[in-house]
C-alpha positions as CSV (number, residue, x, y, z in Angstrom):
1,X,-11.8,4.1,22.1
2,X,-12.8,0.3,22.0
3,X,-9.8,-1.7,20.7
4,X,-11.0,-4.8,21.2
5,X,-13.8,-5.4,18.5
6,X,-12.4,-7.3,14.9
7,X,-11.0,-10.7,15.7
8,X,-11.4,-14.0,17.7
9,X,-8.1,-16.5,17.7
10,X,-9.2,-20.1,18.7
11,X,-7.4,-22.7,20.0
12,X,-8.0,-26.1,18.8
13,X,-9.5,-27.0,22.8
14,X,-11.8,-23.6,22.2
15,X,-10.0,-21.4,24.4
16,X,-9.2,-18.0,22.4
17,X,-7.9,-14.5,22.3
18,X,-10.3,-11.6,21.0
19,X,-7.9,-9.1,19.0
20,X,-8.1,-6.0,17.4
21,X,-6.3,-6.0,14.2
22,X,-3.2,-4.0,13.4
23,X,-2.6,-3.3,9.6
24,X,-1.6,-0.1,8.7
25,X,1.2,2.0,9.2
26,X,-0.1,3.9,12.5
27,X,-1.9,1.3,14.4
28,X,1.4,-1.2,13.9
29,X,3.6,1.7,14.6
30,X,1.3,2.4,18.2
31,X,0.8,-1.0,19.2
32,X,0.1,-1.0,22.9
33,X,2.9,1.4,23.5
34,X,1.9,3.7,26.6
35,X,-1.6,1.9,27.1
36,X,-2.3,-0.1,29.7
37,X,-2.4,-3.5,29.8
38,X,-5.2,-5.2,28.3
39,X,-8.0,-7.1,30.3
40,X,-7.3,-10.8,30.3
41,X,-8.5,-12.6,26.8
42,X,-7.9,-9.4,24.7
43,X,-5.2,-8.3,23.0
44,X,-4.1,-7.0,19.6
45,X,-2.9,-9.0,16.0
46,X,-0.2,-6.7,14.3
47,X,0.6,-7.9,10.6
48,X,3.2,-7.7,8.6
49,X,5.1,-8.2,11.7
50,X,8.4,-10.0,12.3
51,X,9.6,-8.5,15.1
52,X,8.9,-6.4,17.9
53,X,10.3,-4.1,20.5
54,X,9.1,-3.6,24.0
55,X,10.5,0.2,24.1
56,X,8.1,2.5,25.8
57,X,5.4,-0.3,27.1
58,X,4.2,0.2,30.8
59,X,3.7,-4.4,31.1
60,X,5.4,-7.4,30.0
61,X,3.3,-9.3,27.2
62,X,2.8,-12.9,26.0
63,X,3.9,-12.5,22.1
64,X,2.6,-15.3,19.7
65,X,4.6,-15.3,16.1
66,X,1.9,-16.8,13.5
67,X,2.7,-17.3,9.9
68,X,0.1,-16.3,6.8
69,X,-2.3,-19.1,7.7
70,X,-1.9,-18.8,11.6
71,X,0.1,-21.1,13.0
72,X,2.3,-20.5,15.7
73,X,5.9,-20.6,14.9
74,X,7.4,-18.8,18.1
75,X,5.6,-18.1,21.5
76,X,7.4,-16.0,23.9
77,X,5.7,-15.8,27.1
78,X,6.1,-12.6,29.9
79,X,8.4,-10.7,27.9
80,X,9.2,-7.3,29.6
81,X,9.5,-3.9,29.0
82,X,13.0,-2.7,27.3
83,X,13.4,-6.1,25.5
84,X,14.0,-7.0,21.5
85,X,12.7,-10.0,19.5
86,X,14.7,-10.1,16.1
87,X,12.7,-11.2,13.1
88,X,11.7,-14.5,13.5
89,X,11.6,-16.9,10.7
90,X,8.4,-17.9,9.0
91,X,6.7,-15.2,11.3
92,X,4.2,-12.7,9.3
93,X,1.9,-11.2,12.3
94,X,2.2,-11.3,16.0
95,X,-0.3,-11.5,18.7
96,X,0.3,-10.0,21.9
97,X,-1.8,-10.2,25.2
98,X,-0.5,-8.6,28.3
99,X,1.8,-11.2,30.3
100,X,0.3,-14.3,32.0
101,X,-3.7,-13.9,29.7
102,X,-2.4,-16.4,27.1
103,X,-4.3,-19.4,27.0
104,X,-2.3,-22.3,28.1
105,X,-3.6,-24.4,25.0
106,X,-1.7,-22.1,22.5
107,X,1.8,-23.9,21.9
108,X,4.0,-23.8,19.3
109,X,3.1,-25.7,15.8
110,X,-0.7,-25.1,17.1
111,X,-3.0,-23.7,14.1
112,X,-5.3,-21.2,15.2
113,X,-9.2,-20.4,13.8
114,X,-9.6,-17.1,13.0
115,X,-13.3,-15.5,13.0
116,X,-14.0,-11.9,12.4
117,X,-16.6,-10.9,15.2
């Protein structure tokens, strides 16, 4: 199964994050829970999403918070298995990569460009 296939995030220097979108009950519920981790510069965009738990994942992962029109209002970088982020204000979808494949460009207050592909 290709998960990898909906989305492009952009940074304002171009780098960016190719997603697969997570909007419905199953695929939010599934996340990357028991996958492995995903190649570098792929990930997946889970919305609504507040918060997130790292029960059951096999890696750590970057986690970018974005509100409704994408900026990012918390980034949480190499955040390992076990963990809990409680809802994070302003938050309504979260990105997350596997640990260390965030571009470096993506900081917090950064808007990101959004492209389906």
């Amino acid at each position: 199964m290709e998960l990898f296939s909906d989305l492009r995030l952009t940074s304002d220097r171009g780098e960016s994050v190719r997603c697969r979108l997570a909007d419905n009950f199953l695929s939010r519920l599934i996340g990357l829970v028991g996958q492995q981790a995903p190649p570098k510069g792929k990930g997946i965009l889970i919305r609504p999403c507040k918060s997130i738990h790292m029960f059951f994942m096999r890696f750590a992962i970057d986690a970018v918070f974005l509100d409704r029109n994408f900026y990012i209002v918390k980034l949480i970088r190499n955040l390992k298995p076990g963990k809990i982020i409680y809802p994070v204000p302003d938050a309504w979808q979260v990105l997350e990569v596997a640990s260390g494949s965030l571009p470096a460009s993506f900081t917090e207050g950064m808007r990101l460009t959004v492209n389906a592909i």
